[in-house]
C-alpha positions in Angstrom: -64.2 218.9 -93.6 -64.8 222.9 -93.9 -67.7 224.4 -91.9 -69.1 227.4 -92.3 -71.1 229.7 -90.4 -74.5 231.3 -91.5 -76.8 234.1 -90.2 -80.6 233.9 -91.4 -81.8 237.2 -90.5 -85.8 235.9 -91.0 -89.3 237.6 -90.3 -89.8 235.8 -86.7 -86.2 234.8 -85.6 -82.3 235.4 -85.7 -80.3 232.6 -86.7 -77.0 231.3 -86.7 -76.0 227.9 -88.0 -72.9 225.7 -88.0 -73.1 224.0 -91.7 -70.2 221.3 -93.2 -69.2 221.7 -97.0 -71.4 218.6 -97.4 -74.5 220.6 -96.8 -75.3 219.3 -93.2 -76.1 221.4 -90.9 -74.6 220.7 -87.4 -75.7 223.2 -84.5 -78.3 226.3 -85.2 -78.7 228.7 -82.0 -81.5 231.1 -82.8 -83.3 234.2 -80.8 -86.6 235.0 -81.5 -88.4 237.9 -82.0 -90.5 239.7 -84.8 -89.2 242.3 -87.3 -91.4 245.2 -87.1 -91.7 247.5 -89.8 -89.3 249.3 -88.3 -86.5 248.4 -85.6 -83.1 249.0 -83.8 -80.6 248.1 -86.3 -77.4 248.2 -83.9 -79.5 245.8 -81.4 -79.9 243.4 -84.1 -76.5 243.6 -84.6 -75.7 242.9 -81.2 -77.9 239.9 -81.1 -76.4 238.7 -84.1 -72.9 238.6 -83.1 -73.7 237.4 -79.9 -75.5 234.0 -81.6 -72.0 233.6 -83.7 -70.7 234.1 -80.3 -72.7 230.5 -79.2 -71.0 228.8 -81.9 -67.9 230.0 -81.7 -67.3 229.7 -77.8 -67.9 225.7 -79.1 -66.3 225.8 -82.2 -62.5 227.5 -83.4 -62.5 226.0 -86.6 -64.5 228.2 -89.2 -63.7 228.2 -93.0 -66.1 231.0 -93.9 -69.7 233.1 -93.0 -72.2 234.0 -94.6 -75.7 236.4 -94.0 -79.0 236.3 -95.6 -82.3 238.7 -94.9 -85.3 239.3 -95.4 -85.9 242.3 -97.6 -85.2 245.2 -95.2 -82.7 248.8 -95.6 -80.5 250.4 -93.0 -78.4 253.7 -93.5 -74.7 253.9 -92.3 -72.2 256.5 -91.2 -68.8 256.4 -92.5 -67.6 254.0 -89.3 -70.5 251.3 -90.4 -72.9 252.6 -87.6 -76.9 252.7 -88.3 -77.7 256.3 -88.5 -81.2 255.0 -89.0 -83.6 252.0 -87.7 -83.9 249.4 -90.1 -86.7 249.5 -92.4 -88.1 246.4 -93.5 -90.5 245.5 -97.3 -93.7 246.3 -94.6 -92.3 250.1 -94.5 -94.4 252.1 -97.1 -93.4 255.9 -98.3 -96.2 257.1 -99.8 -95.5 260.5 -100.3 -92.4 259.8 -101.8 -93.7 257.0 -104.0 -96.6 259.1 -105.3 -94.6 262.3 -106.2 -92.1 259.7 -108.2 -95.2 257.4 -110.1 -96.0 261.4 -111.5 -92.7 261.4 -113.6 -92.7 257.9 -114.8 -95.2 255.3 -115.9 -95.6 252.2 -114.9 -94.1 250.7 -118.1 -91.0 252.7 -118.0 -90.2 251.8 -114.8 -90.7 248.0 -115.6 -88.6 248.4 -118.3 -85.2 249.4 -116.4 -85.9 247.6 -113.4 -88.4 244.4 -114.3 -90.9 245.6 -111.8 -93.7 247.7 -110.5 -92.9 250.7 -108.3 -93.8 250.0 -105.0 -93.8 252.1 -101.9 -92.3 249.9 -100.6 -88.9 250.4 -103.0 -85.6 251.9 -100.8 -85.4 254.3 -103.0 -88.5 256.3 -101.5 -87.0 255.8 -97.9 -84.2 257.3 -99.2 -85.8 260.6 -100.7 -88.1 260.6 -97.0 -84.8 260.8 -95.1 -83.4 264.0 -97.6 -86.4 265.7 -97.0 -87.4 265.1 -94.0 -84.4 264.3 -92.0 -81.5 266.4 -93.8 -79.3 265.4 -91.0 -79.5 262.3 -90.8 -79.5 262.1 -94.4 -76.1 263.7 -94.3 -74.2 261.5 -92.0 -74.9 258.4 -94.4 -72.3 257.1 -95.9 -74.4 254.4 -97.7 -77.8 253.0 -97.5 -77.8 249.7 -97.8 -79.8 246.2 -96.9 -79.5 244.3 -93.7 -77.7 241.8 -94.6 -75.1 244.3 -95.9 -75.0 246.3 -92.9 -74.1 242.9 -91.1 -71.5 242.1 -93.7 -70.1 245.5 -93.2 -69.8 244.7 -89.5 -68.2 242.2 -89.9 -65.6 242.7 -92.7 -65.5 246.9 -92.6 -66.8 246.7 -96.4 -69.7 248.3 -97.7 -71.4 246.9 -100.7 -75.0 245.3 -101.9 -74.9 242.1 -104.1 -77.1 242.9 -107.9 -80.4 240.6 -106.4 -80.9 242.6 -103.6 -80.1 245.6 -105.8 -83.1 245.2 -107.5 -85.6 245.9 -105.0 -84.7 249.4 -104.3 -86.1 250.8 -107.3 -82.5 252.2 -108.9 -80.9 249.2 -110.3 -80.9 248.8 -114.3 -81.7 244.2 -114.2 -80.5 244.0 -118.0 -77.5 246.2 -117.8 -76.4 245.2 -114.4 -75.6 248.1 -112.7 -77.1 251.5 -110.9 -79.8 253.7 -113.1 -78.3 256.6 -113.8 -81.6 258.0 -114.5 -83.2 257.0 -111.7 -80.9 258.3 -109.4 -81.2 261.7 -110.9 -85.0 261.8 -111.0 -84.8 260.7 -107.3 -82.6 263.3 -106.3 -80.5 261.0 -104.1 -76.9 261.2 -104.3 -75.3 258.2 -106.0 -72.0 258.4 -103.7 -74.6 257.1 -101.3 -75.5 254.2 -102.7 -73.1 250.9 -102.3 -70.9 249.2 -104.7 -72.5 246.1 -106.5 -71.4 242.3 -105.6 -72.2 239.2 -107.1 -73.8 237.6 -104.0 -71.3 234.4 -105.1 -68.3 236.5 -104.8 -66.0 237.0 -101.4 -66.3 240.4 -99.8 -63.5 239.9 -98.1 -62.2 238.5 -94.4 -63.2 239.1 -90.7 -62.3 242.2 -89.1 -59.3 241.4 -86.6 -61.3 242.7 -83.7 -64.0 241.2 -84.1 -62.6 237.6 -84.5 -60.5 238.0 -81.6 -64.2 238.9 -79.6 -65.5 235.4 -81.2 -62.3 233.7 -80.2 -61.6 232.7 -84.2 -58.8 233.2 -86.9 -59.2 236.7 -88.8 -58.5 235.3 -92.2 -62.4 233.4 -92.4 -63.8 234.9 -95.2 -66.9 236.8 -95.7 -69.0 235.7 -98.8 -71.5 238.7 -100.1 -74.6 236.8 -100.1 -77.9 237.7 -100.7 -81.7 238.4 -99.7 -83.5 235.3 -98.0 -86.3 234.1 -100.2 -83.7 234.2 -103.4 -80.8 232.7 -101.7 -83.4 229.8 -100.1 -84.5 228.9 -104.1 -80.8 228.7 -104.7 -81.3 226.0 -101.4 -83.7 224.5 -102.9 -81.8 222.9 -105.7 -83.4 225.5 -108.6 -80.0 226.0 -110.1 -81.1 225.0 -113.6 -84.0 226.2 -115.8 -87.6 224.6 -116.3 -88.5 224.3 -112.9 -89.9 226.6 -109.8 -89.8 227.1 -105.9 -92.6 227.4 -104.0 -90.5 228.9 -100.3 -94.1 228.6 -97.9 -93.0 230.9 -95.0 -94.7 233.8 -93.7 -95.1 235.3 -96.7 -95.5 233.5 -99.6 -92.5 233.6 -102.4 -92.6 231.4 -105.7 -89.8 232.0 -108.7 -89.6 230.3 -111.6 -85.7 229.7 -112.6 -85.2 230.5 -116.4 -81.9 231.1 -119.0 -83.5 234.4 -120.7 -84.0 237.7 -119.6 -87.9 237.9 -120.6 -90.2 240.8 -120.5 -93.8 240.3 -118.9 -96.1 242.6 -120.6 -98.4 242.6 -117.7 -95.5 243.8 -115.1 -97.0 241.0 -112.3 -93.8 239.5 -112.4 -90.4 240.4 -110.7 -87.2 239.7 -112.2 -83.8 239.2 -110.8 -80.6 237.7 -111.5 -80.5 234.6 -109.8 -78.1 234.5 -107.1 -76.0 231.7 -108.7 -74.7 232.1 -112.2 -76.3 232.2 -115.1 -79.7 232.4 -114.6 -82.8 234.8 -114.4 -85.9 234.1 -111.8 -89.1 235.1 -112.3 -92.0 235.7 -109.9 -91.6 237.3 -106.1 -92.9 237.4 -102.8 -96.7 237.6 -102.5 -99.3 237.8 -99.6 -98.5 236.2 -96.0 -100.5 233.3 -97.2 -98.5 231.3 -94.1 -99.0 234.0 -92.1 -102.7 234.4 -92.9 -102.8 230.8 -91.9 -100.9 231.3 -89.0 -103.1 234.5 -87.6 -106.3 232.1 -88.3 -105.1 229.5 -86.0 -104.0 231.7 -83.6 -106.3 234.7 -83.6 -109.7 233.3 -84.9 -109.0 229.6 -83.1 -107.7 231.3 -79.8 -104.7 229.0 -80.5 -106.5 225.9 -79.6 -106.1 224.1 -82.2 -102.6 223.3 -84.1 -102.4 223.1 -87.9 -102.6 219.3 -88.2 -106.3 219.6 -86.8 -106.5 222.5 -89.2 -105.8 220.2 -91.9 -107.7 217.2 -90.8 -110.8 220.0 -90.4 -109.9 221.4 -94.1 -109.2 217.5 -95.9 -112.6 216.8 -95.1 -114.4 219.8 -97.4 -114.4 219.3 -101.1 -112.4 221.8 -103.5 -113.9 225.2 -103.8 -115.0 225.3 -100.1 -118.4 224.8 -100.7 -118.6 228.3 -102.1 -115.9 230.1 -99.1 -114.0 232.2 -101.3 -110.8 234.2 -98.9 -108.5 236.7 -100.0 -106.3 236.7 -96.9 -104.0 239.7 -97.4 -103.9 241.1 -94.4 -101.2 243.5 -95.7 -101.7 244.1 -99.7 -100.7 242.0 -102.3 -97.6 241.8 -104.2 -97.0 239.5 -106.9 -98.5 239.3 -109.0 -101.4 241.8 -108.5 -99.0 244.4 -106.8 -101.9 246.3 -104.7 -101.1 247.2 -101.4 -105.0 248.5 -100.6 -106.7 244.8 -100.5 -107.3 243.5 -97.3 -108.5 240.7 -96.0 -111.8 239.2 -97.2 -114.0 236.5 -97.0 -116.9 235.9 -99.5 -119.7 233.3 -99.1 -119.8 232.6 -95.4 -123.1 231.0 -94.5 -124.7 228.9 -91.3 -123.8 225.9 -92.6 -119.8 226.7 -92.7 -117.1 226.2 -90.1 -113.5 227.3 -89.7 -112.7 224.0 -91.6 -114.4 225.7 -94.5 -112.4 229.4 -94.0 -108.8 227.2 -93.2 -109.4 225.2 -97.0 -110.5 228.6 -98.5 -106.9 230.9 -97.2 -104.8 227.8 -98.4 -106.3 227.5 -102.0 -106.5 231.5 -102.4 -102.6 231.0 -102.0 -102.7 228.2 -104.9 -104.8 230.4 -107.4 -102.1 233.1 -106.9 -99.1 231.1 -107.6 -101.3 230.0 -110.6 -102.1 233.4 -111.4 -97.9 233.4 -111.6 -97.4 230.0 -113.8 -99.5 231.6 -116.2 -98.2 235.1 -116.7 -95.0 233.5 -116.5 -96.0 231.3 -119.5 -97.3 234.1 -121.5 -94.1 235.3 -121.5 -92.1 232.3 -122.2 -91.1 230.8 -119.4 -91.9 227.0 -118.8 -91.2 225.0 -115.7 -92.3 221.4 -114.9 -92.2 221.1 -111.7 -92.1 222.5 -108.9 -90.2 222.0 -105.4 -92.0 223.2 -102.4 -90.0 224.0 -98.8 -90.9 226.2 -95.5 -93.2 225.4 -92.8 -96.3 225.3 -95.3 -95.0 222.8 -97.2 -95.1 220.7 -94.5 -98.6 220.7 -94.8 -99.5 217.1 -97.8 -103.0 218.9 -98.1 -101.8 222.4 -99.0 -99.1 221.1 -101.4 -101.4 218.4 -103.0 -104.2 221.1 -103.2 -101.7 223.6 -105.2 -100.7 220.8 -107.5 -104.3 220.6 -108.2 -105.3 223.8 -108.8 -101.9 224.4 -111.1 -101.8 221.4 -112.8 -98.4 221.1 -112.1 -96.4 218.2 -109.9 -95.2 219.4 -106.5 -92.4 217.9 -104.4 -91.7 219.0 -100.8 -88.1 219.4 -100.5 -86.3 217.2 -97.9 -84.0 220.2 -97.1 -85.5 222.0 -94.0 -83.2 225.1 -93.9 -83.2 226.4 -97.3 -81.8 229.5 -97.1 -79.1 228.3 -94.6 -77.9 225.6 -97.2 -78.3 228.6 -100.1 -76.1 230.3 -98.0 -73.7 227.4 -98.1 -73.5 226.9 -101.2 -73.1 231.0 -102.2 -69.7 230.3 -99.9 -68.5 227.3 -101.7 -69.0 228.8 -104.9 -67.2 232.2 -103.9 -64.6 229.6 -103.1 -64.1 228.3 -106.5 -66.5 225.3 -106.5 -68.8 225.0 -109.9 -72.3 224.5 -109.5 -72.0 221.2 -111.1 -69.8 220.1 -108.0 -72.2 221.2 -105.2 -73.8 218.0 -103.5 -77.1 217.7 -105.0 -80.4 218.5 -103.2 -83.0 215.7 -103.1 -86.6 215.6 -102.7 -89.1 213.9 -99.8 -92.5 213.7 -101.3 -93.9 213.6 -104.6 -97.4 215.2 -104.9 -98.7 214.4 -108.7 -101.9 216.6 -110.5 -105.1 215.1 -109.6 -107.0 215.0 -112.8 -110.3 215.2 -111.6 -109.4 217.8 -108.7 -107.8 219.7 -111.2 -110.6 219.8 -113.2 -112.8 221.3 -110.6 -110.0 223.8 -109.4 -109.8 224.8 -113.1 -113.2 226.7 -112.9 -112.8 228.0 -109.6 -110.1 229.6 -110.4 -111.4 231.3 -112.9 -114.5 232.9 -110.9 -111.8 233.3 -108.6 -109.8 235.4 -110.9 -113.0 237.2 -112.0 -114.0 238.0 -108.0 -110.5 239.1 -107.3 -111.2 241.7 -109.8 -114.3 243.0 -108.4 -113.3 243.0 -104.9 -110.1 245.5 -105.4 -112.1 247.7 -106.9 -113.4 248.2 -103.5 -111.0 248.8 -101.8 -109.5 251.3 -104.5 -112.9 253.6 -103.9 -112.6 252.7 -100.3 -111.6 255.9 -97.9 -109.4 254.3 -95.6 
């Protein structure tokens, strides 16, 4: 059997994993430690390489690797050395972002790249380094993602596959290739920028040094691969149209899988080429509704309590909270509202509520945001039926029976458990000439069906919801911060 080796470079940990072609994963090693908005990009490196060391001082025979990341940009010299930190999604250039919404509106934008400009974008850290660090700016050689700049490590080839592409603000989604415009109203240089990759394509093999450092043969291929949350739907089993991922991590990322390019008048929606063949998504990542969670359990709860007492607290309050409404983005919004100002709120807090109340409130603020997705999605002609749920929320039967609820859709928690490590997999078997149709098939654990009743009561919430959400950004858009 062949057995591959994947890196899952991930908000809160490194990992490594030893995977069989059958989809099984055999031995993960993992670091942790949290990705700030900025951080050493050689030092990750170094960690990296030395978890494939783990696996390798155990393990000679390896048929291929593969690297997926969360969203996050590092510039290289001409040798493949950072010649800046790595900058994750979290880094904003404001300056940068501003001066370049004056040229363009929001609707021409969208309609190159199928998405709002966002400070966020690598384009703007880009335009920060020329003006503001000319020399660095000068030693790059390309500026590329994470994942990439691990790639190039390994292999000594530079490149970005066409998903990740897309979220640096200079990539064209419906012809497939760099903006010419863009890149001029930017001011960037193009040479800078790295060749596109399909992320199921081979970049090529392991540099001879390196795989005589891991103890390993030099001919193990190196597959392109792609960004985490995209490469985990493809883990998920959402390799066909008419149906969705929810990926419950940290932050929150839901696409729906669909044959046709479409064109979402309102611009909440981001659109990629999916990361297998074929097939458009639709949606993106959204608030840290996991980590909202997360930071309530641990900052507001002192930690004293874990999330199955959270849920036992939160299963006992009827839907709606008994009038708790939360909007836990405790660092903006992105899809579908795409408003980086809003900040963490709570509405309708009274004597008479516990933390019980708050918990239910943060988990069904993330269900009237995917919903807020479904149906912006729908209005522009994408349908979906169901919808497969996976990450460490999803292991939560009251979260995912509450979001079934409140969309009206069926939810199933997947049975896989490393999503983006088995999307990984199967971006190497299908660089290796296997079809989609051949790849073992990805069942699910749980099936969570609509609640009629439930549904009907999560149907008006959500729209005072909808209509408080409103009010409540205007705040913080005449807020001085």
């Amino acid at each position: 059997m062949r057995q591959y080796i994947i890196v899952d470079i991930g908000t809160s940990s490194l990992r490594a994993a030893l995977i069989g072609e059958n989809l099984r994963i055999l031995n993960i090693e993992v670091i942790k430690r949290t990705a700030e908005a900025v951080f050493d990009a050689e030092e990750e490196w170094e960690n990296i390489f030395r978890l494939i060391k783990r696996i390798t001082d155990k393990e000679k025979k390896i048929d291929g690797i593969a690297v997926s990341s969360l969203l996050s940009w590092v510039g290289m010299d001409a040798a493949g050395y950072a010649v800046t930190p790595c900058y994750t999604y979290m880094h904003q250039c404001m300056e940068e972002y501003e001066g370049f919404h004056n040229l363009y509106t929001d609707r021409e934008i969208y309609a190159i790249c199928r998405r709002r400009m966002s400070a966020e974008n690598a384009v703007f850290k880009m335009m920060h380094l020329k003006e503001q660090e000319k020399e660095v700016y000068e030693r790059l050689a390309c500026f590329t993602t994470l994942k990439d700049f691990i790639n190039a490590k390994l292999t000594g080839i530079m490149g970005i596959d066409h998903t990740f592409a897309c979220y640096t603000l200079l990539y064209d989604v419906e012809k497939a290739c760099w903006s010419r415009e863009l890149i001029e109203k930017s001011g960037i240089d193009e040479n800078k920028l790295p060749v596109l990759r399909r992320p199921y394509e081979m970049l090529g093999k392991i540099k001879k040094e390196i795989a005589e450092e891991l103890g390993i043969e030099s001919i193990v291929p190196v597959a392109v691969g792609s960004v985490d949350g995209s490469t985990g739907i493809l883990g998920a089993g959402a390799s066909k149209a008419g149906m969705a991922v929810s990926v419950m991590g940290t932050t929150d990322v839901f696409f729906m899988v669909h044959k046709n390019l479409c064109d979402d008048a309102s611009m909440g929606l981001v659109t990629n080429p999916h990361v297998c063949p074929g097939f458009w998504i639709s949606g993106g990542p959204m608030g840290i509704y996991g980590g909202a969670a997360d930071w309530f359990i641990q900052k507001i709860m002192g930690g004293h309590w874990d999330i199955g007492k959270m849920n036992e607290l939160a299963g006992g309050i009827p839907a709606g909270s008994e009038g708790v409404i939360a909007f836990p983005t405790l660092s903006g919004e992105r899809t579908p509202f795409w408003n980086p100002l809003l900040r963490g709120t709570v509405l309708g807090m009274g004597m008479e509520h516990g933390p019980g109340h708050l918990f239910r409130a943060i988990l069904e603020a993330d269900g009237y945001a995917v919903r807020k997705i479904a149906e912006t999605g729908k209005a522009c002609g994408i349908a979906f039926d169901q919808v497969v749920a996976l990450g460490g929320g999803s292991k939560s039967p009251l979260w995912l029976q509450m979001k079934a609820d409140i969309m009206r859709t069926v939810h199933y928690k997947s049975s896989v458990e490393e999503a983006t490590i088995t999307g990984s997999c199967i971006l190497l078997l299908l660089a290796g000439g296997a079809k989609l149709e051949e790849i073992p098939p990805i069942p699910v654990e749980e099936e969570f069906p609509v609640q009629e009743k439930e549904a009907e009561v999560y149907d008006a919430f959500y729209r005072q919801y909808m209509e408080i959400h409103d009010k409540v950004a205007d705040i913080y858009a005449n807020m001085k911060m």
